[in-house]
N, C-alpha and C positions, 0 to 999 in steps of 0.2 A: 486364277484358281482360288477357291474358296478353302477355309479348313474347317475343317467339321469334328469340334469338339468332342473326347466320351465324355459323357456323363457320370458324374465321379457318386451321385449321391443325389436320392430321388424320394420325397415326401408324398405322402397320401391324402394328407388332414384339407387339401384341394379336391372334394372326390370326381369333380368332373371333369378336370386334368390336372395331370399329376403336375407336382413344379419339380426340376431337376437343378443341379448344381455341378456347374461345370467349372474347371480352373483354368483363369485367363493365364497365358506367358506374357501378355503386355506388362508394365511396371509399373505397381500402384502404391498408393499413398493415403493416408487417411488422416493427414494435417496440411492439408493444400493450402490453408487462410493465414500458414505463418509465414509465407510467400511477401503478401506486403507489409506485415511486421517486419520484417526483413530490409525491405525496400525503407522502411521509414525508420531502422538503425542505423542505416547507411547514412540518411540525410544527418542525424545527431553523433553519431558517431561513440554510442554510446557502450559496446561491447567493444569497441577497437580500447576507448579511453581504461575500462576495467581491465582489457589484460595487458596494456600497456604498464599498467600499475606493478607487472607477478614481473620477480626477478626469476629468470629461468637458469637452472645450475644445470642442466640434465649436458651431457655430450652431443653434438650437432649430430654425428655421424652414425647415432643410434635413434636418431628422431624422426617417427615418423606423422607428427602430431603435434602441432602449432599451438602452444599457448591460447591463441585467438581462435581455431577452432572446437577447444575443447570447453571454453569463455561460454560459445556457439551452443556448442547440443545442451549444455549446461542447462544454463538462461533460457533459452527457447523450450528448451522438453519441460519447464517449471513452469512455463508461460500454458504449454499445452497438457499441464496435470501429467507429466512425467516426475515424481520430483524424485526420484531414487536413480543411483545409478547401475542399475541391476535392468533397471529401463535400457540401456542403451547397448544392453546385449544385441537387442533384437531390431533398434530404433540406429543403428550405426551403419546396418547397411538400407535404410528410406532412403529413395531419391530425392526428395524433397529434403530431410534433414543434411544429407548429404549437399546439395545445393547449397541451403544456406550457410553452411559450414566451408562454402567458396570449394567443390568440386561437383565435377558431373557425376551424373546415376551412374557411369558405367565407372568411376573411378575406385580405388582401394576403398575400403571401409572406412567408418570413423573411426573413434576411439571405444573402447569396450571398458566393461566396469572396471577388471583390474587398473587398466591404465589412468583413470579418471579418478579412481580410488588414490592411488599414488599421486596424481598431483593434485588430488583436494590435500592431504596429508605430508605434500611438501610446503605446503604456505609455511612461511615465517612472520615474526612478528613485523621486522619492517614492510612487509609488504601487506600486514593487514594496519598500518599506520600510513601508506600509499591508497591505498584502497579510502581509506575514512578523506583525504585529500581529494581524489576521485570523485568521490559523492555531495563535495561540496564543491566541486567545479560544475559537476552536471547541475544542481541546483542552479547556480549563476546564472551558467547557460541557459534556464529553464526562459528566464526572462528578456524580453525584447527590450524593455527599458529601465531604467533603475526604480524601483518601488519607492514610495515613500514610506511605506508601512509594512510589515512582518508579524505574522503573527504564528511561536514556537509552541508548540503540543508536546509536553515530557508526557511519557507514557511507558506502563511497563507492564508486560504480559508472560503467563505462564509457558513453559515449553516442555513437553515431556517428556520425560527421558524415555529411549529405545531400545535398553539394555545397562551394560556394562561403562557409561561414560565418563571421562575425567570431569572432575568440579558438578558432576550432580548429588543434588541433596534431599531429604525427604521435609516439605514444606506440610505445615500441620493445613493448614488454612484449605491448599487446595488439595488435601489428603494425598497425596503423588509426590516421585521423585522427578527431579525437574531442572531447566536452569528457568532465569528469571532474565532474557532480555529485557533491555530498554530501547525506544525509539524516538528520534524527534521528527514531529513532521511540520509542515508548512500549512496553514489552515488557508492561506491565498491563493495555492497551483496542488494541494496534497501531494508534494512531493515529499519522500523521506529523505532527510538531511540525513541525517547520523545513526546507525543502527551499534548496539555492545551487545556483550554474548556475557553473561556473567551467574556466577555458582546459585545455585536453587534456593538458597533461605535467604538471599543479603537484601537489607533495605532497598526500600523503591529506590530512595533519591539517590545511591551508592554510585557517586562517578558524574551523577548529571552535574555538580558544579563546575568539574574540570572542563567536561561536555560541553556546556555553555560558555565556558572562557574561549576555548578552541572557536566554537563555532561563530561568536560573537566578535571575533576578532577577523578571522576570514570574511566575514559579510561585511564589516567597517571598511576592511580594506579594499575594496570595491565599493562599497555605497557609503560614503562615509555620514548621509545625511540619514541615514533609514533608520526610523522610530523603531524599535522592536519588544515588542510585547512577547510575555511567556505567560504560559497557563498548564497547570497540573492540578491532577485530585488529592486526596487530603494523603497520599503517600509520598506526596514532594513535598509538601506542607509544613515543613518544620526551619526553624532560625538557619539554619545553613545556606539553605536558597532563597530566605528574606537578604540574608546579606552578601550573598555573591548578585543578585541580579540592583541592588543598590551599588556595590561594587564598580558594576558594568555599564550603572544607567539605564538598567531597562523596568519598564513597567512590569506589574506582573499581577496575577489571580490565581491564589491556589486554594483548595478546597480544605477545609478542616473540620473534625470531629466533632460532632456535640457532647460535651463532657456535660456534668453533672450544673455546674457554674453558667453554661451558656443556656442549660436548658431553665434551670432559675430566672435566667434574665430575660428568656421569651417566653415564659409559661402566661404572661398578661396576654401577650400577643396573641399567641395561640387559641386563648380562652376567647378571645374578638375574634376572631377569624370562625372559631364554631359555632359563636355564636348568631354571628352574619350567616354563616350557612345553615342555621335552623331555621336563621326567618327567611331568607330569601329561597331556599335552596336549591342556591347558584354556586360552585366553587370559589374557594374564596383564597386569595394568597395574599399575604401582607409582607411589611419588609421593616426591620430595622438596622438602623447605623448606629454603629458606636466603636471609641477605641476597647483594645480588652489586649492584658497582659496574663499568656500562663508563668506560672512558676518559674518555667526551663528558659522564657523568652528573657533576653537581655533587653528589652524595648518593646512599649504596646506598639502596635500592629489593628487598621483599620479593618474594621471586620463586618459585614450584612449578615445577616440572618434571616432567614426565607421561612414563614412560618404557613402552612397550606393546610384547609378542610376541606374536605368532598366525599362524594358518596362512597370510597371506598375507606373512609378514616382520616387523618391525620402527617403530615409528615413534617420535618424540620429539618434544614440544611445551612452551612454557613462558611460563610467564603473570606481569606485575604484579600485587601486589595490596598494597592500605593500609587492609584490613579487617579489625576481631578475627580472632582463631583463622584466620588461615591456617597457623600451622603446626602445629595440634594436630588439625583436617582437611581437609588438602591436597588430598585428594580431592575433598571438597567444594567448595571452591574451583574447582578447575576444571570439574567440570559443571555448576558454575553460571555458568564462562562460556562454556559449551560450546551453552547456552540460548541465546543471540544470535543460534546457525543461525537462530530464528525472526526475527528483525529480517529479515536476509537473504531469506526470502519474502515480505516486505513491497515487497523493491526489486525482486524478480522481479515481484511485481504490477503495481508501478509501470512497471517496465523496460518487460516482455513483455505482460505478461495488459491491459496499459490504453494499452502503446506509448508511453510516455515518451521512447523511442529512436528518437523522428520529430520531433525539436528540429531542424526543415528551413526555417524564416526566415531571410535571409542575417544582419537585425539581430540583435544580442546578447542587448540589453533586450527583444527579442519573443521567444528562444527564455528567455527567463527566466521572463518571463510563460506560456508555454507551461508550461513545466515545473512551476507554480504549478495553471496548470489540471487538469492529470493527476494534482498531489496533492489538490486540491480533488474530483478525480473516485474516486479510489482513499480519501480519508477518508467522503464522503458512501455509498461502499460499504459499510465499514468498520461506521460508523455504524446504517447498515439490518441486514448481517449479525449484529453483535450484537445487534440489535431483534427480530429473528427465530428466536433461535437454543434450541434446546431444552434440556432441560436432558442433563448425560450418563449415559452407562446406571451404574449401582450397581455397586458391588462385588458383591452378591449375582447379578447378571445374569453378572457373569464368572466365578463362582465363588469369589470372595476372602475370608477369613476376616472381615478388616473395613473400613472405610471409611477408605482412606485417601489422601494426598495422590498427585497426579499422580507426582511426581518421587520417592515414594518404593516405588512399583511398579517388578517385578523386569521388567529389557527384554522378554521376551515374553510377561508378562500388559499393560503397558505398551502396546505393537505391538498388541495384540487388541483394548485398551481404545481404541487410537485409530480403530482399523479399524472397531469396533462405531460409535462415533460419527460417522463420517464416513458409513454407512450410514444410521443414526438422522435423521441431520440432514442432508443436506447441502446445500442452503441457506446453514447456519450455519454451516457449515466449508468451504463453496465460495470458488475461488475466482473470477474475472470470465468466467473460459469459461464455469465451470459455471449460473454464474447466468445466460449470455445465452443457453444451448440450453436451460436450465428455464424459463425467465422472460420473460428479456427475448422472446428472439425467439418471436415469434408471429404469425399475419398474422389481423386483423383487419376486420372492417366498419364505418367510422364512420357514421352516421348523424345529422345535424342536424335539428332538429325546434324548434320554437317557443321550446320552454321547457326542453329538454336535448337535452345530445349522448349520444346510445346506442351504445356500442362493443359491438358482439356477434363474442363468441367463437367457436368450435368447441366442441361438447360432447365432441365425441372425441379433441379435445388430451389426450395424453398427462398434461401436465406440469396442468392444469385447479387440480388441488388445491392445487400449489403458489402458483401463482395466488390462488387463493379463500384462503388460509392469511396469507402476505404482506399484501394486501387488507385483511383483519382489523384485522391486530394495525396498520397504517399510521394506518387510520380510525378506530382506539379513540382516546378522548381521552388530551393529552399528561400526562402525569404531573408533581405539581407541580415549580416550579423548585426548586433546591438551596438554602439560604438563603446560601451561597458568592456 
């Protein structure tokens, strides 16, 4: 026997037949693609390891709501542009969220905003100093073999305030009250090590040297051979992080101001480089090395200075550095710290693409823990995107003589070679939009039945392949552990 739908709601702007709107009872879903994100947490174990972290006080016998599932809608609904909990009024009874939160469609709800509300706003401090251990185990984990190289991105970005919050402040600079996270991330896997949650006016560099002591010692103590380079803009830039990363042994490039003195000392330069671009006019950048002591510094400190003409004017920029050979290729030098822009996409991930910039609890310790979640949501991305990612097109595909490094391709076979792979792949070089109009978003049929639930798709999804592809590689068995 057939059922025969009423039609609940019927449009005309079709004039030669009407379209109608009927309402299925079947149960549907419209985030089917966080189904093998799901499946590929499981293989990392990376939402079990985060709410392993939360000391849980609440009474057993009044619980109806697991630490690990609430870890669950959390993390997943930030993955799929839910980032508010006001979201999970309506997203606690999805089958599919429900699912990944380890119960069937027909099972009790999830947790609802009060509830989620209360235990973002239970975090204590020891458990957001369990949490920072956490994220530098996941890091570890991140690698199949011990690296020989590291390279640490300090980076700090605005967040704005969403009302009434503890420790926000009115910042002149970026006209708004605000706080002022910090992040370090990994420029070899872009994984975020370390995320702070800290008051809206305070210095960039405010913490990063504890930061780096902490983190620098965790990575010793597993790699104990691993070179490790740190790099930041001229808002880390000052004697405190010349002498903790001397301290700790580690290299470093930080970016600094052109004061009135540095621009005296490259105004010869500068005047060559315009003038090269009036005869030639080709862009022209030049470079010098030299030591240079400010005032405040206790010890000169090796510095390049980047001095550039072109048709839009003029610019000058100029970098720390305590590594070999800076001044035998200064240039060098500074396009590789010029390489950090990629850090900086990592906090637009963070910021924009996952909404890190809805830290909206009036408590402090709850927008800490918030911000904890959106890097646990932005690394478990991370994680899958390199899981999935292809390999990149050849040199021979671009037409290049031979096979050579990234960074040593001329800018516009460079620019081609990035374009070809973001075509190739993108998936692998997506970032959290892209992944939620290929993947995530999709609307779905759950089905419950005895012995499995049956998610059926649309065969005319566009995005299907990418799906079935993901899927795969999720479900393939894990690959041994590291002996690290």
């Amino acid at each position: 026997m057939s059922i025969q739908f009423v039609p609940q709601l019927s449009f005309d702007f079709f004039s030669w037949r009407p379209v109608q709107v009927e309402v299925s009872t079947a149960p549907l879903t419209s985030d089917a693609g966080l189904l093998p994100v799901r499946q590929f947490d499981e293989r990392i174990r990376l939402t079990e390891q985060f709410a392993g972290a939360l000391d849980d006080q609440r009474d057993s016998t009044f619980t109806q709501q697991s630490l690990l599932s609430m870890v669950r809608q959390r993390v997943y609904g930030i993955l799929a542009d839910y980032e508010d909990q006001n979201d999970h009024d309506t997203l606690r009874s999805d089958p599919v969220f429900k699912i990944i939160a380890d119960r069937l469609p027909d099972d009790p709800d999830l947790a609802s905003q009060p509830t989620l509300s209360r235990f973002e706003n239970a975090v204590s401090i020891p458990d957001l100093w369990r949490l920072r251990d956490v994220m530098a185990d996941l890091f570890i984990q991140s690698f199949d073999q011990a690296p020989g190289h590291i390279t640490l991105d300090l980076d700090a970005f605005d967040d704005p305030a969403h009302g009434d919050q503890q420790l926000i402040m009115f910042h002149g600079y970026y006209d708004q009250y605000q706080y002022l996270p910090i992040a370090i991330t990994c420029a070899e896997n872009d994984m975020t090590l370390l995320v702070g949650l800290r008051f809206g006016t305070c210095p960039a560099y405010l913490g990063a040297d504890n930061d780096l002591r902490y983190l620098v010692g965790r990575l010793r103590a597993v790699w104990p051979d691993v070179h490790i380079h740190v790099r930041g803009d001229s808002g880390f830039g000052v004697p405190l992080m010349y002498n903790v990363c001397q301290e700790l042994r580690l290299s470093y490039t930080f970016g600094i101001g052109i004061n009135s003195r540095l621009r005296d000392l490259s105004d010869d330069l500068l005047k060559q480089a315009v003038e090269d671009h009036e005869k030639t006019g080709q862009p022209q950048r030049l470079f010098l090395a030299l030591h240079y002591q400010a005032d405040s510094w206790p010890a000169p400190q090796a510095i390049v200075i980047k001095v550039e003409a072109h048709a839009q004017g003029t610019n000058r920029r100029a970098v720390v550095r305590n590594r070999p050979g800076w001044e035998v290729l200064p240039s060098a030098v500074y396009d590789e710290y010029a390489e950090r822009g990629e850090s900086e996409n990592r906090n637009k991930e963070l910021k924009c693409e996952l909404q890190a910039g809805r830290l909206s609890d009036h408590r402090f310790l709850a927008n800490y823990f918030r911000l904890y979640l959106h890097a646990a949501a932005l690394n478990l991305h991370i994680r899958l995107r390199r899981a999935v990612a292809q390999s990149p097109p050849t040199s021979a595909e671009l037409g290049l003589p031979a096979e050579l490094p990234t960074a040593a391709i001329d800018v516009p076979d460079r620019k081609r070679f990035f374009n070809r792979r973001r075509q190739r792949d993108p998936l692998g070089e997506g970032f959290s939009s892209t992944w939620r109009t290929r993947l995530i978003k999709v609307a779905a049929e759950v089905v419950t039945r005895a012995r499995r639930v049956i998610i059926r798709l649309s065969g005319s999804w566009p995005h299907l392949d990418h799906f079935l592809a993901v899927s795969r590689v999720v479900s393939a068995p894990a690959p041994a552990p590291s002996p690290a």
